[in-house]
N, C-alpha and C positions, 0 to 999 in steps of 0.2 A: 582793635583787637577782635579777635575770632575765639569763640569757647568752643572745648569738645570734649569728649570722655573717649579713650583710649581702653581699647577692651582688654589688651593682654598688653603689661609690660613687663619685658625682665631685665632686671636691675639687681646688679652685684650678685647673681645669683640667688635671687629671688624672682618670684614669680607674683606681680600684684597685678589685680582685676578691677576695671570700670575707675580706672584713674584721670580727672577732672584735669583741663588742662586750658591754656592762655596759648594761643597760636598768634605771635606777631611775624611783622616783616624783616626778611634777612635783617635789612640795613637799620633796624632799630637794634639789633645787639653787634652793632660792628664799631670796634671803638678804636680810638685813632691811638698809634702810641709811639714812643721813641724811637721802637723799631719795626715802623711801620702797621698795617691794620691787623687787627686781633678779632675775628670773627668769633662768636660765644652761640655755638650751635643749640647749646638748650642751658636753661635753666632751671637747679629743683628747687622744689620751692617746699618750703616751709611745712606742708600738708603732708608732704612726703617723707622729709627728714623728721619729723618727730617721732615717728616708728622705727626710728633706729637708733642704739647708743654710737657716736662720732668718736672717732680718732682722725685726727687732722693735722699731717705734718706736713705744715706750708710751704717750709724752706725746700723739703723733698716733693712736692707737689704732689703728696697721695693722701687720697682720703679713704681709710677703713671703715665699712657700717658693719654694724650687728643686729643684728633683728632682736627687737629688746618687746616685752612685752608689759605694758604700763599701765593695763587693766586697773590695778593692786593698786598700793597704797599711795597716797601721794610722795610729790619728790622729797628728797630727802633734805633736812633745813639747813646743814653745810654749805647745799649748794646753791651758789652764788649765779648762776643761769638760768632763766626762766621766761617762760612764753607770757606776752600781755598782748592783747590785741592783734593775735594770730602771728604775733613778729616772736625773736630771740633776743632777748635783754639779758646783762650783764651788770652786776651791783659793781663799778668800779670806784677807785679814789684817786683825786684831784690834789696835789700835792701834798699826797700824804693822808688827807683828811677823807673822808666820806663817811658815806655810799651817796651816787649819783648814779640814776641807771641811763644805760647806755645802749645804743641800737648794737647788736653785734655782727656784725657784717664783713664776709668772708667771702663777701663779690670784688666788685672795682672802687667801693668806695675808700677814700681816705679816711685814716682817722682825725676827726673833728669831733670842737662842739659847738653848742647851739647857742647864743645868743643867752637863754634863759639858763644855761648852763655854767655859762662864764660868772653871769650875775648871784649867780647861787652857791659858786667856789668861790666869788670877791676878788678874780681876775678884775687887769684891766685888758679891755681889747683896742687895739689898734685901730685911731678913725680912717685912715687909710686903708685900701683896698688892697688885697693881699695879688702881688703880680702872675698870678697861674689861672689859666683857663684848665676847668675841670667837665666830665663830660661823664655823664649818668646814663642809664635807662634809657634808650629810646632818646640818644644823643639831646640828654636835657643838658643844659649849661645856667651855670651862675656863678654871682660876682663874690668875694668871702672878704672878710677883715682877718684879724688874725689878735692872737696873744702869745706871746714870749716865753720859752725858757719854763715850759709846763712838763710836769711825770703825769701821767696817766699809768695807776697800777688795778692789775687784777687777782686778786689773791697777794701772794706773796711773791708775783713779780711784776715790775714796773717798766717801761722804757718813757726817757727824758727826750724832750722833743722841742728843738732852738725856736723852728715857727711853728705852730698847729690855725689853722684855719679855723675860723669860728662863721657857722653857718646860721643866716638869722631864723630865728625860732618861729615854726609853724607851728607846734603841739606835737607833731607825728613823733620828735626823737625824743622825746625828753632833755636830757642832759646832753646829749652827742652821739659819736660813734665810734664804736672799736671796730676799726675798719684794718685794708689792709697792712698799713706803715708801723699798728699794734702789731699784728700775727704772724710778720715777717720774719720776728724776732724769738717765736715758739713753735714747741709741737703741743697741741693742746689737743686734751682729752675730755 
């Protein structure tokens, strides 16, 4: 990776200055998929979205910012989304029960969870490896098990999900991810 700061960017009609930036190689955001290769020209990241309030309708593929300013008081206790460790977490519930926090992630990843996630909802996960090759960031790959016949809800909606892959636990997710196979199914604000 190459770092650099970008002096002028304009973005949705905004105009931001001396924006910090991760310069990788094409073929680390070139992911393979059913209908052939899916090039991912840039990624925002995290530093950048948090200066804006999100409207995100996934099924339509557009994502609305607003320039929100967050000076003022903190977020508001309703809400159930929140920045830890420079990432986007989401308080969500594991058949019914919770809170479990969850990575939110509205790249390529699937939704799963973590190893320490399953153990903490009293799943059982499957000692068999789950048969799909999956392909991250800078074409990482790994192996997953899986657990059965799980809802994964956020707020007052849910989606039921036959296999979810269960990824072995670093510390990085906490409980898992609300990835795409969640957001597919919303337009979330």
């Amino acid at each position: 990776l190459t770092f650099g700061v970008i002096d002028r960017l304009e973005f949705v009609g905004f105009v931001i200055e001396h924006v910090p930036v991760m310069l990788m190689p094409d073929d680390a955001l070139l992911f393979e998929t059913s209908r052939g290769e899916f090039p991912v020209p840039m990624v925002i990241g995290l530093h950048l979205i948090k200066q804006f309030r999100v409207d995100l309708d996934y099924a339509a593929r557009r994502i609305a910012l607003t320039r929100a300013d967050f000076r003022g008081a903190g977020r508001d206790p309703e809400q159930n989304l929140f920045v830890a460790r420079g990432r986007l977490f989401a308080r969500a519930s594991i058949n019914r029960y919770g809170w479990y926090e969850m990575l939110f992630d509205t790249g390529s990843e699937p939704t799963m969870l973590t190893s320490g996630g399953v153990v903490r909802a009293k799943l059982a996960a499957s000692g068999k490896f789950y048969p799909k090759t999956l392909y991250g960031l800078g074409k990482s790959q790994a192996a997953w098990a899986r657990v059965d016949s799980v809802t994964i809800g956020l707020s007052e909606y849910a989606v039921r999900f036959q296999n979810l892959v269960v990824k072995e636990d670093d510390g990085a997710l906490e409980d898992g991810i609300l990835g795409n196979s969640f957001l597919q199914n919303f337009r979330v604000s």
